[in-house]
C-alpha positions in Angstrom: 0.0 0.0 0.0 1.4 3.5 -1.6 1.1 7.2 -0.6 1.6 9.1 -3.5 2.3 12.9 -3.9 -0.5 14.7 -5.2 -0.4 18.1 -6.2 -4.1 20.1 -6.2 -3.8 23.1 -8.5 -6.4 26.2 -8.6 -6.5 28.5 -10.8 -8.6 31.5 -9.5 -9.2 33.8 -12.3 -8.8 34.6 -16.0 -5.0 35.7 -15.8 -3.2 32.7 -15.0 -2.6 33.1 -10.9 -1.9 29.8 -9.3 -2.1 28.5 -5.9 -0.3 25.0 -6.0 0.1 23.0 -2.7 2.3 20.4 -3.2 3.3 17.5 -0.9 0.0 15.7 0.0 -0.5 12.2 0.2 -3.2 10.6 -1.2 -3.6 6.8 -1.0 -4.5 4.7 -3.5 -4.1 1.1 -3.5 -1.0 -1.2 -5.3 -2.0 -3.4 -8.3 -0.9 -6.5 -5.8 -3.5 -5.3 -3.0 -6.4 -4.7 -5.9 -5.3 -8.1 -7.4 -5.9 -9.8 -4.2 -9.3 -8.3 -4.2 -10.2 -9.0 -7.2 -9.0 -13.0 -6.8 -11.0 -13.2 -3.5 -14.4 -12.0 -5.2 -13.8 -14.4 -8.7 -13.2 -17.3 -6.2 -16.7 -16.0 -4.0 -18.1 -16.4 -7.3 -16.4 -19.5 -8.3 -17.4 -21.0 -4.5 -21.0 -20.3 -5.5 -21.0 -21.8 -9.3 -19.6 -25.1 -7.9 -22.1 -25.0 -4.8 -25.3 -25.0 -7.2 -23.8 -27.6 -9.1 -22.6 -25.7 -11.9 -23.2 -22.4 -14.4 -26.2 -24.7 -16.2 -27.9 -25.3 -12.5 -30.1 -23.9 -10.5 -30.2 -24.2 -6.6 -33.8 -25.0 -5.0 -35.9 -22.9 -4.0 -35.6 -21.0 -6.9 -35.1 -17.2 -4.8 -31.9 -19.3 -3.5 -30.9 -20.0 -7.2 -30.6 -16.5 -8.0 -29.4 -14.9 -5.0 -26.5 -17.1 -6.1 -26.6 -15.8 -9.8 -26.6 -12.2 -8.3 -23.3 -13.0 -6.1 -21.8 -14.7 -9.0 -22.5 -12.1 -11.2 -21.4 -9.5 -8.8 -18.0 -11.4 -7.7 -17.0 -10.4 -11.6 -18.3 -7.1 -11.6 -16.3 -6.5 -8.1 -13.0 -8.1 -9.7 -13.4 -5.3 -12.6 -14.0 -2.6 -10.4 -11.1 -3.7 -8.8 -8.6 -4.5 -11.2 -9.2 -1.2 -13.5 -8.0 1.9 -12.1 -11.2 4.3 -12.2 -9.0 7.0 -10.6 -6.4 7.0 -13.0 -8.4 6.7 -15.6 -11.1 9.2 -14.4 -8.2 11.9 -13.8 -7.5 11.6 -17.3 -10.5 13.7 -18.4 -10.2 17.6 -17.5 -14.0 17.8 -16.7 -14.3 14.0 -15.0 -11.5 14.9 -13.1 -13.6 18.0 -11.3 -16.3 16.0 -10.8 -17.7 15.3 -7.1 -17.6 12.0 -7.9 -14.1 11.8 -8.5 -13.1 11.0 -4.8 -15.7 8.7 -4.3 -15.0 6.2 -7.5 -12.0 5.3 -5.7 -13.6 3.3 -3.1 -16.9 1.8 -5.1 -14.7 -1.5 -5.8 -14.4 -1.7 -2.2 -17.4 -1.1 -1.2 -19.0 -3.8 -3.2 -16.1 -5.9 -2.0 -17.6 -5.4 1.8 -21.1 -6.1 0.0 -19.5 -9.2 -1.7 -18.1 -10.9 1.2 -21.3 -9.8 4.0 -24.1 -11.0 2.0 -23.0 -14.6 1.7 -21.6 -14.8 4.7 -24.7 -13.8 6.9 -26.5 -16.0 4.3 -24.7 -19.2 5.5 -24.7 -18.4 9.2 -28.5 -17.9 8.9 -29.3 -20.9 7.0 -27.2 -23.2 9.3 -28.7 -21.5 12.3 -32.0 -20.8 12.3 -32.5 -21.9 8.4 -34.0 -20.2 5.5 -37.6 -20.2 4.0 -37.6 -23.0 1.5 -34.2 -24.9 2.9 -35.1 -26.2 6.1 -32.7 -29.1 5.6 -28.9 -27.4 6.0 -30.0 -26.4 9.3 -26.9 -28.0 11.7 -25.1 -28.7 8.8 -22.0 -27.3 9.7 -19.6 -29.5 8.4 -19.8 -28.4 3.9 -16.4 -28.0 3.4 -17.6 -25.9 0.1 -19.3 -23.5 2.7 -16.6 -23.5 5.1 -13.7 -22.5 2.0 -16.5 -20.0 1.1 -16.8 -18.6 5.2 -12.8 -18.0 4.8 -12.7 -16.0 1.2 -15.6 -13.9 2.2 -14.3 -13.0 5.4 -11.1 -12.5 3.9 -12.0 -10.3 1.2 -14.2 -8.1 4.1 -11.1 -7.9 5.6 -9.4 -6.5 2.7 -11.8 -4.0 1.7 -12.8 -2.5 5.2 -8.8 -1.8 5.4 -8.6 -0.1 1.8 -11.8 1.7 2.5 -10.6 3.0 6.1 -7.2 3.7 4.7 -8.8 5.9 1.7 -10.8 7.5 4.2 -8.3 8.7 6.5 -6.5 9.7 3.1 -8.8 11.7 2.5 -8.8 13.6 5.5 -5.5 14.7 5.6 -5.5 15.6 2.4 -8.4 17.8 3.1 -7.0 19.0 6.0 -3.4 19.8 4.4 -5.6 21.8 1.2 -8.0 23.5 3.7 -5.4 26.5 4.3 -4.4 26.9 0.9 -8.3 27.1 0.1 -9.0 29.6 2.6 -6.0 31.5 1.6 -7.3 31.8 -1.8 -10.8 32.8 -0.9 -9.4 35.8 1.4 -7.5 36.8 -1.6 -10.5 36.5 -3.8 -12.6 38.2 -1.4 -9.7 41.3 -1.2 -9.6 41.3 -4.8 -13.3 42.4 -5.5 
């Protein structure tokens, strides 16, 4: 896990003038930490194929059958999110990269990583301990070894993304709290000016 510099330039009227602060870290997470990610929600997805007996297959009852479509569906749309880089390539784009959004897109991947990983995993406790409507028969059946690899990846991958997600956070605080002065700075100036 990287801090890289970042530096936030404003430009605060026609003529060229330039506030620059330079020096802040932003963090943004290493290919091998988004990788790891991205494995852990493929093999949440790959858990859940093999569980239902296959892609062709459908688990019984038939809500069951695609709640595990949705989580195999979203494993690979979590793996994308994390494997491009949205900031990067977001940054790229002189109006994207003013958006509001901009911050934020940094930490959807994770996000649905969290989503990935909680869903299933409350899922399984539920239907081993008090059962699910429809399933009555894996109640007490703690012993699946599919559901117990699947317990481990989904915890893990949790894990990973509640740590990226707190660690952008608190990014993102100093790095508001470094620009605030140059901000304020510039609007004194601005407000002098007129």
């Amino acid at each position: 896990m990287t801090r890289q510099n970042v530096t936030n330039r404003t430009y605060s009227d026609g003529r060229g003038t330039m506030s620059a602060v330079t020096g802040t870290t932003g963090y943004m997470p290493d290919l091998p930490v988004r990788l790891s990610g991205a494995l852990l929600a493929l093999a949440i997805s790959t858990v859940h194929v093999a569980d239902q007996g296959g892609i062709t297959a459908m688990a019984s009852p038939s809500w069951i059958g695609w709640s595990y479509r949705l989580i195999e569906v979203g494993g690979v749309l979590t793996a994308l999110a994390l494997i491009i880089p949205w900031r990067m390539l977001l940054s790229r784009s002189a109006t994207l990269s003013r958006s509001p959004l901009m911050p934020a897109s940094a930490g959807l991947g994770w996000a649905a990583g969290v989503l990935l990983g909680l869903g299933p995993f409350v899922a399984y406790i539920a239907s081993r301990s008090v059962g699910l409507p429809g399933d009555p028969g894996d109640v007490g059946n703690w012993g699946y070894w599919v559901g117990t690899v699947s317990l481990f990846v989904e915890a893990s991958l949790v894990v990973l993304s509640a740590t990226v997600l707190v660690a952008l956070w608190q990014s993102s605080r100093t790095v508001r709290a470094q620009l605030l002065p140059a901000e304020l700075a510039e609007h004194a100036a601005e407000s002098r000016s007129r």
